[in-house]
N, C-alpha and C positions, 0 to 999 in steps of 0.2 A: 265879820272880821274887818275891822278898819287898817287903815293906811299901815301904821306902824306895827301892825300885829302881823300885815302880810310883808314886809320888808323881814319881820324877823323870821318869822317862815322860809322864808328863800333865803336867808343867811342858814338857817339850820339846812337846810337841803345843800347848798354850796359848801359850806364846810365838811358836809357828811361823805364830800365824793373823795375826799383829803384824808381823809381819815385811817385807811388799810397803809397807805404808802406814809402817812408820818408813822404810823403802828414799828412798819419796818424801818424805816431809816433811823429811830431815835433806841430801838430795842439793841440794835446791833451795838449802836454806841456806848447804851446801859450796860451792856452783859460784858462789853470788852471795856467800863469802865474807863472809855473815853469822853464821855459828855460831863462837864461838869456845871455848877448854878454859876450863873451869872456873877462875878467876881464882884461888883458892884451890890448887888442883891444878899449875897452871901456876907457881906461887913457889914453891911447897913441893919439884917436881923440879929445877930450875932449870933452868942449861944443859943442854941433851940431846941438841946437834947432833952424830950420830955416834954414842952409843949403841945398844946394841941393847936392845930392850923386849918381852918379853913381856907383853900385853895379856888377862889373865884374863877371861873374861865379856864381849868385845866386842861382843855384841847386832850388828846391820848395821854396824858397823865407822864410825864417823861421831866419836868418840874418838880411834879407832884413826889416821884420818886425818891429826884435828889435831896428833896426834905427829909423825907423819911429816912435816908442812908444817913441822915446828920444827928438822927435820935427825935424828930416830929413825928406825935401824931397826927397822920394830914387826913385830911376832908375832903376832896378835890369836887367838885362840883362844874358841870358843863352841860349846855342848850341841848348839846346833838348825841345822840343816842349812841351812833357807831362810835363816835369819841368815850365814850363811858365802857362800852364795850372791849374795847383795845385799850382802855387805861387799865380797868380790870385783870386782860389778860397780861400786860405787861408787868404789873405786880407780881401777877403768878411767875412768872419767867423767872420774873429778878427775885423770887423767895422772900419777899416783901409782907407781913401781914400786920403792919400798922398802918396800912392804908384801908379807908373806904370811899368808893364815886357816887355822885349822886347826881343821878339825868334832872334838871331842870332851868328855865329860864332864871336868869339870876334873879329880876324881877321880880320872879313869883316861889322864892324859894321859902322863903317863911310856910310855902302851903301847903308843902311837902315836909319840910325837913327841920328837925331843932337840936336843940345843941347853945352850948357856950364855949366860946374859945381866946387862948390866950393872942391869937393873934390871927386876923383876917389879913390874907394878900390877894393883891391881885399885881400882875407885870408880864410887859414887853410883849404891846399889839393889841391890850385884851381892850379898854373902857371907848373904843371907837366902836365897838360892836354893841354899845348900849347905849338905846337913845332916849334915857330918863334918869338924869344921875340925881336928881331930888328921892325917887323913889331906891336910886341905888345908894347912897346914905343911908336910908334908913334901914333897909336891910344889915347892912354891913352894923349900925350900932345896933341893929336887933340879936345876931348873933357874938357881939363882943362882949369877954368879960369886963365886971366895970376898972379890974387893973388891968388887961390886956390894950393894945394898939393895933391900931388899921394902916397896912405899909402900901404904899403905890409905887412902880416903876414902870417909867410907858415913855414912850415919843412926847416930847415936850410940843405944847400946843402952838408955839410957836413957829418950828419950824414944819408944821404940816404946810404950811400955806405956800411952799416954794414950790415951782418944779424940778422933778428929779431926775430927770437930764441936763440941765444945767447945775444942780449942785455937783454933779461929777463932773465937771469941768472948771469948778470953786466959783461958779456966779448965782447970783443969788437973784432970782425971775420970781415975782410972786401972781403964783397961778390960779391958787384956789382961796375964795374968802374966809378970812378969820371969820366973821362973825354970822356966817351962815347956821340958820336953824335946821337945817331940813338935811337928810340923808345924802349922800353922791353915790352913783348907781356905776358899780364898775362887772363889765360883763365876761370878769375871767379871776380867780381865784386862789393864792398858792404861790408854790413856784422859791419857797426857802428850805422845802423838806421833802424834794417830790417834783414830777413836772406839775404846770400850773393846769388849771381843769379851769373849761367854758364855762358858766354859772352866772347867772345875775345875782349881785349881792349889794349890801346896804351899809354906807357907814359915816356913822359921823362923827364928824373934826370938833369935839368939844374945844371952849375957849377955858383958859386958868382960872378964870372966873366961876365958870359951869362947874369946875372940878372941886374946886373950893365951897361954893354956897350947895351945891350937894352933899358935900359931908357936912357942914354947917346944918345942913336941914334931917340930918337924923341927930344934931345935939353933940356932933364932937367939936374936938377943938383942932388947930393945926399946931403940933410941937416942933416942927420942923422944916421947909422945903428944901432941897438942892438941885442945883441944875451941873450939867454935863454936857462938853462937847465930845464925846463920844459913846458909841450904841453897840448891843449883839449885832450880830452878823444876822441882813434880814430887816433890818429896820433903819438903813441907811449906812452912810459912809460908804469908802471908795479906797481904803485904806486901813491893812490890820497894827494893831499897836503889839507891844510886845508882849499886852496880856491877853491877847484874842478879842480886842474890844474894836470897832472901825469908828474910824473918823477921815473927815475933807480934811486933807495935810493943807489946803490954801486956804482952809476957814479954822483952821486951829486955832481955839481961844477964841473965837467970833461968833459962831453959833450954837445957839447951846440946842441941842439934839435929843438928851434925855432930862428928866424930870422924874424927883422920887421927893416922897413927902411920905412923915408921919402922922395920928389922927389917933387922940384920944377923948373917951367920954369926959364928957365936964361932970366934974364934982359936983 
């Protein structure tokens, strides 16, 4: 097993300790149909009643759901085992059966699983836990239809680099390097759905570039990007807006925070 095989190992075991406690915090919200999709995420796919969706990185599947309550057929697809388990039964709960999960590395999902789909996503948290986006490209344009699109929404690469005790105080320290290759080793995990659990885990800070010529290198094209300064709750800000979105009220308009882009096959 090499370097990056055992980083993503101990990310699947870290994540897996997470797993019972997001099950309960995100079910309670599904069944009293308080959680809803990402208001940002929800415009940008539009209508999706009828769709099929492959769901990259589903975590217990609580995303995965809100697709499917909108008329998607979802996919959900994730690393850790207990996460597929508690996606499963959360479907059940919610009387959900246009969903299916499927346990595996996104990496190596081609070697388990097929399918075509009118639209791959991935969003909020997920492409820092994968440390090969050349190889993630070409997945994602492996299971896309050739009219279907590839949607991203995640922490803009930009502002990973700050520290985040000073961005809640609106200044802006820059802590971690942009252009590092290699994983950051943090030894506690969690902590937006649950208390946080001890854990070594692995992640890494891709640069806009990284994100870009990985989908480039499975053959799509970019039809879109947009940037935003404000996030979910959980991936920064220090202040809710009036649509449940956070943002630094003394960096409004200054840093952009989130990043969503669309990705289609080239003719």
């Amino acid at each position: 097993m090499d370097q990056i095989e055992k980083q993503i190992e101990a990310n699947k075991q870290a994540w897996s300790k997470l797993s019972k406690d997001h099950y309960i915090h995100y079910k309670e919200k599904l069944l009293r149909h308080e959680l809803k999709l990402n208001p940002m995420v929800d415009a940008e796919l539009g209508d999706i009643k009828g769709k099929k969706i492959l769901h990259l990185q589903c975590n217990t599947g609580a995303d995965s759901i809100l697709l499917a309550r909108k008329g998607a057929l979802v996919t959900g697809v994730d690393l850790v085992p207990e996460n597929i388990f508690y996606a499963r039964q959360m479907a059940e709960d919610c009387k959900l059966d246009t969903l299916q999960f499927v346990e595996s590395d996104i990496l190596k999902l081609t070697d388990v699983h097929q399918g075509q789909y009118d639209i791959v996503l991935t969003s909020d948290g997920a492409i820092g836990w994968i440390p090969d986006l050349n190889q993630w490209g070409k997945v994602i344009a492996h299971f896309l239809k050739d009219d279907g699109f590839f949607y991203l929404h995640d922490g803009h690469p930009f502002m990973m680099i700050f520290d985040e005790d000073a961005l809640d105080k609106g200044e802006l320290v820059a802590r971690y390097p942009y252009f590092k290759q290699t994983a950051d080793l943090d030894d506690s995990i969690g902590g937006y759905a649950g208390e946080p659990m001890k854990a070594d885990n692995y992640y890494w800070g891709h640069q806009l570039s990284t994100i870009v010529n990985g989908l480039l290198s499975g053959g799509l094209y970019i039809t879109y990007i947009k940037e935003y300064d404000r996030c979910v709750s959980g991936m920064g800000g220090s202040t809710l807006d009036a649509n449940g979105l956070c943002y630094y009220p003394e960096l409004e308009g200054k840093l952009p925070l989130l990043l969503s882009l669309k990705a289609e096959k080239k003719s």
